[in-house]
C-alpha positions in Angstrom: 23.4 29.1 106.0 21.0 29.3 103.5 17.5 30.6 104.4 14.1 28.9 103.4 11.3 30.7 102.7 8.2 29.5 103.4 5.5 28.5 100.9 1.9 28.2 100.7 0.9 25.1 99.4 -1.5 25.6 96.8 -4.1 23.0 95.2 -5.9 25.2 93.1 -5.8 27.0 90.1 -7.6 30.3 88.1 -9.1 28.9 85.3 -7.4 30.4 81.9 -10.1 32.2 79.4 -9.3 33.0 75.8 -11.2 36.7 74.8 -11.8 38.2 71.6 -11.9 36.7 68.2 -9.8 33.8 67.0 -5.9 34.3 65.9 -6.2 38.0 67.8 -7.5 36.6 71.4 -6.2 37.5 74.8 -6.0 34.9 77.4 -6.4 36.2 80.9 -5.9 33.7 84.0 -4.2 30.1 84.9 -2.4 31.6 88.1 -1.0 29.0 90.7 -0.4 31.3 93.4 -1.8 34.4 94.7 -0.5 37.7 92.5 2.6 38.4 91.8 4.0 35.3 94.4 6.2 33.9 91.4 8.1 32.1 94.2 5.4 30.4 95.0 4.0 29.3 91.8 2.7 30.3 88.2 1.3 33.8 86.5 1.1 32.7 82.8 -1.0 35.4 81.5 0.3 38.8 83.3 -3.0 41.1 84.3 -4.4 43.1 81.4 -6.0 46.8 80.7 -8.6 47.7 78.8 -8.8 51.3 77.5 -12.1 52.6 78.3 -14.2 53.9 75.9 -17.8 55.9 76.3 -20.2 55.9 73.4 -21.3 59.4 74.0 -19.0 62.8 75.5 -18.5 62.6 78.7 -20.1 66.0 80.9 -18.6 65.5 83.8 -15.0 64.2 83.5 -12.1 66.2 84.9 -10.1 67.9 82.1 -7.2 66.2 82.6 -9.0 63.0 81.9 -10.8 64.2 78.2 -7.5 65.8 77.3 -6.4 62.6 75.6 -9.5 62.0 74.1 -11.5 65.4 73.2 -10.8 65.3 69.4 -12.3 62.1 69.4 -14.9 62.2 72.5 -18.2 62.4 70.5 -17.5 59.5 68.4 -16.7 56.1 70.1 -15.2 54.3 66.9 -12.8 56.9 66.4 -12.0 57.2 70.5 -11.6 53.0 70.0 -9.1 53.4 66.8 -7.3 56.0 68.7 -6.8 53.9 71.8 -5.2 51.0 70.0 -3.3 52.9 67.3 -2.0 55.5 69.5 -1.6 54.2 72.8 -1.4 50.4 72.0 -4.1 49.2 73.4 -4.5 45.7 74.2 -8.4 45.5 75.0 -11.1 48.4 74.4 -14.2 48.8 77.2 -17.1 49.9 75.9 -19.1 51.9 78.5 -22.6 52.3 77.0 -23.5 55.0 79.4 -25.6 56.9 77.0 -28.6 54.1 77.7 -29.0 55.4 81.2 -32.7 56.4 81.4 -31.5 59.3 83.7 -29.5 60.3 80.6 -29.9 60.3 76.8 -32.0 57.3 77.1 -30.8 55.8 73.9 -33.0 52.5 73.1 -31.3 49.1 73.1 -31.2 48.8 69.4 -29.3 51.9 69.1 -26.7 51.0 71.4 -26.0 47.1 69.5 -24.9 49.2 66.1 -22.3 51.1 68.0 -21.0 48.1 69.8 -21.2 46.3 66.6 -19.1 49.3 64.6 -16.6 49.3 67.4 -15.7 45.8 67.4 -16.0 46.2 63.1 -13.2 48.7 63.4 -10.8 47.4 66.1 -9.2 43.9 66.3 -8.3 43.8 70.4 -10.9 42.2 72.5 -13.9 44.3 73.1 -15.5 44.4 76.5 -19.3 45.7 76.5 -20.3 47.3 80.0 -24.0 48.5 80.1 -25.5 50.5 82.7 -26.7 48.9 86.6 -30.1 49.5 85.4 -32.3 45.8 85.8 -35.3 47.0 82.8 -33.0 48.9 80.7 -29.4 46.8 81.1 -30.9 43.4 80.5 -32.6 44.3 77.0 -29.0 46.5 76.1 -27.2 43.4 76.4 -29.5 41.1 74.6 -29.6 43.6 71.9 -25.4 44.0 72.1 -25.2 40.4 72.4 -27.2 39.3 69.0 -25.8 42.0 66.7 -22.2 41.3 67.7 -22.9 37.6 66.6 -19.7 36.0 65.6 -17.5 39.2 67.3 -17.0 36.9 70.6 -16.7 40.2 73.1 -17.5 40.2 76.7 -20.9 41.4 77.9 -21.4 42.9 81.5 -22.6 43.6 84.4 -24.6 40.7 84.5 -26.7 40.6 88.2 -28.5 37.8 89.6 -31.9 39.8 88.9 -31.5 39.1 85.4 -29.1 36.7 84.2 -30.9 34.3 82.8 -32.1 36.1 79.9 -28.5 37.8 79.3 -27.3 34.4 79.7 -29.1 33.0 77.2 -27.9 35.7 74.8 -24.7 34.7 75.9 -24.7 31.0 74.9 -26.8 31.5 71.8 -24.7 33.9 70.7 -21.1 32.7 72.2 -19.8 36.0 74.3 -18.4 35.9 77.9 -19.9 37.0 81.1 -19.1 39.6 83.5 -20.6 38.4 87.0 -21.2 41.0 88.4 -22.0 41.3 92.4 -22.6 43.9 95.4 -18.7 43.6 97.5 -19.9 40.1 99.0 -18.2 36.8 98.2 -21.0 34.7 98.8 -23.5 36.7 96.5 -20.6 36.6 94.0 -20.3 32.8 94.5 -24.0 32.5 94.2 -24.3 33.7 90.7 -21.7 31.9 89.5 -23.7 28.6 90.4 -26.6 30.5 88.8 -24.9 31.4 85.6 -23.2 27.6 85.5 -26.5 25.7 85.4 -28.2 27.8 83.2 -25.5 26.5 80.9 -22.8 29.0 80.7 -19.6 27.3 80.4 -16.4 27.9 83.0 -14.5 29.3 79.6 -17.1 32.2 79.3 -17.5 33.4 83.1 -15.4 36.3 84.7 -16.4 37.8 88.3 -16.9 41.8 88.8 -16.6 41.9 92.8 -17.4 45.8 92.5 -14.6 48.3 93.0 -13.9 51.4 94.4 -11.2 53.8 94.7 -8.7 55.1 97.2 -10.6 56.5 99.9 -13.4 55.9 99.1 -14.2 52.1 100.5 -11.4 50.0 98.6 -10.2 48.0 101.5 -14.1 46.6 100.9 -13.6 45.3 97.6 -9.9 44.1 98.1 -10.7 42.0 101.3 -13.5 40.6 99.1 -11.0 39.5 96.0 -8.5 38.6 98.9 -11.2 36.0 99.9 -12.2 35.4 96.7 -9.0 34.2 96.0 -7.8 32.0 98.9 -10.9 30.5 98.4 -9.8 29.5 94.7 -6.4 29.0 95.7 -6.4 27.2 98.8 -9.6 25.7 99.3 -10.7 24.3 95.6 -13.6 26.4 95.5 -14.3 25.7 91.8 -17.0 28.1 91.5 -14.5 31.3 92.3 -11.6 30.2 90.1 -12.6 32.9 87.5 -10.6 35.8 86.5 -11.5 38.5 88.1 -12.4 41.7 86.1 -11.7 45.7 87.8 -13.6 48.7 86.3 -11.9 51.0 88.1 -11.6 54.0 86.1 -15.1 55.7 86.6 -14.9 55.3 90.3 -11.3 57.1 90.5 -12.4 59.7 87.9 -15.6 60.6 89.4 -13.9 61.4 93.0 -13.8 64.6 94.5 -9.9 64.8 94.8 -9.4 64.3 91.1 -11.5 67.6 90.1 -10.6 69.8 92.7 -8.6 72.4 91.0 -5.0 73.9 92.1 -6.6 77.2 92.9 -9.4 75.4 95.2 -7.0 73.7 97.6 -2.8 74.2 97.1 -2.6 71.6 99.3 -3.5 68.9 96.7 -0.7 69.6 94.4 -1.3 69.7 90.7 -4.5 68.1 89.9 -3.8 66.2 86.4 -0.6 64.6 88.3 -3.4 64.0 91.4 -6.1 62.4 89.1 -3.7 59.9 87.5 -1.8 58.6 90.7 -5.5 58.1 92.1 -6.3 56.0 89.0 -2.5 54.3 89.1 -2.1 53.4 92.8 -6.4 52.4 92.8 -5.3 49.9 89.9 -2.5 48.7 91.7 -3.7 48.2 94.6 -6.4 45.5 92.9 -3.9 44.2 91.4 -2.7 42.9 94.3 -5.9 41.9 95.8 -6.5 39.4 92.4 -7.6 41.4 89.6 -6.6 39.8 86.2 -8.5 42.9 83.7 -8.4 46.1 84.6 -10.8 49.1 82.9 -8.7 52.0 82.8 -9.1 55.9 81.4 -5.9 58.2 81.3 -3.0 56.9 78.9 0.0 58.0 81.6 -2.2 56.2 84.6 -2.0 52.7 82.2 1.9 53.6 81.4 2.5 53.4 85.2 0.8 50.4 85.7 1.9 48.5 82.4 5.3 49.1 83.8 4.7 47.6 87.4 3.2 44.8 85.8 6.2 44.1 83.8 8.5 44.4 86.7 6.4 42.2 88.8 6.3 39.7 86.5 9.4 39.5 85.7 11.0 35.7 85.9 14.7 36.8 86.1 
């Protein structure tokens, strides 16, 4: 006797965003069914990863995680070429970290002509992630937002605090939106509504939920994108059926367990084979929660999940 298996019934859908500029855009989006439930319905556009890129040296990253990129560390355009020429990359992430006013300070204007060179020298979709500063962030992506005019890359975080200006930018200059909000479905939801009657169209919004890492408070942030999803999914919630964007890498990377060396604590095993399974399994396990973009650092942490996303996907 043949056994049934029970499906969810599922009356609505993740809306389907093209990224980056025309004949070289990604589409991210347009599932039917909750991730990876390809018995239950539709997964045209298979979760993507974008490389991360800083646009000054990282001080503080493990050495496992600069090893890729130390020839290339102190010069973002040719970290960006390297990422898609010699690990394929399918979108870049711009981290414009050096515009935190506890760091380099760099002025708004400055940081604009490096996102401007980057997307000049790659042709993948180019995601722009300032700094969760209110003063500083909100002038760094107006700046980002005018000078990469006619580039079409995605701008983020974008807070409640100060999305109207941003969002303007946005229109006037045609990018997409990273929403982002504090681990709380309703705040997420909230700005969504903000962000849609300022003007923003449903083709240029995608929700950061805030991430963490294993251990440190991820079962937070994948209830929340759990939620975030059956609401989409199940309950028509029009204003949370946006993909669903994961910066994951800086909260693995930064973690305790992927510095502390061999010599510290045996225990722990090999620490450049520790600090990638942190960022791998962290990546999957969002993934699985709903995440349609993933920000990612270490080449052989993105192998691994490339692969799983492949197999998951897989229709035969």
């Amino acid at each position: 006797m043949a056994i049934e298996i029970p499906r969810t019934l599922y009356s609505g859908k993740i809306k389907t965003l093209a990224l980056g500029k025309e004949g070289k855009s990604v589409s991210v989006g347009g599932e039917t069914s909750y991730p990876f439930y390809l018995f239950e319905g539709e997964m045209p556009n298979p979760p993507k990863i974008a490389m991360e890129v800083w646009d000054c040296p990282p001080e503080d990253w493990p050495e496992a995680a600069l090893e890729p990129f130390a020839d290339v560390s102190n010069d973002p355009v040719a970290w960006a070429k390297k990422c898609v020429n010699e690990y394929a990359a399918e979108m870049l992430c711009l981290q414009l970290m050096s515009t935190d006013p506890n760091g380099l300070d760099r002025s708004p204007e400055e940081a604009a002509q490096v996102a401007r060179k980057v997307a000049d020298a790659t042709d993948v979709p180019l995601i722009v992630w300032g700094m969760p500063n209110q003063s500083k962030t909100e002038e760094v992506l107006k700046a980002v937002a005018e000078v990469c005019q006619g580039k079409q890359i995605t701008i983020g975080p974008v807070e409640t605090d100060w999305h109207k200006r941003v969002g303007a930018a946005a229109i006037g200059y045609q990018h997409t939106v990273i929403a982002s909000s504090p681990i709380d479905i309703n705040l997420g939801k909230q700005l969504n509504i903000l962000l849609g009657n300022l003007g923003i169209s449903d083709q240029q919004i995608m929700i950061d939920p805030t991430v963490s890492g294993i251990g440190y408070g991820i079962e937070y942030a994948y209830s929340v994108m759990e939620r975030m999803r059956m609401a989409a999914l199940t309950q028509q919630d029009e204003k949370l059926q946006f993909p669903i964007v994961c910066n994951i890498s800086k909260e693995t990377w930064k973690a305790k367990e992927a510095k502390i060396t061999v010599e510290e604590d045996p225990k722990l095993g090999d620490t450049k084979k520790r600090g990638i399974l942190l960022e791998a399994i962290s990546a999957m396990c969002l993934l699985l929660a709903g995440g349609d973009i993933l920000v990612m650092r270490h080449p052989e942490a993105i192998r691994l999940v490339s692969r799983m996303i492949t197999e998951l996907t897989k229709t035969e």
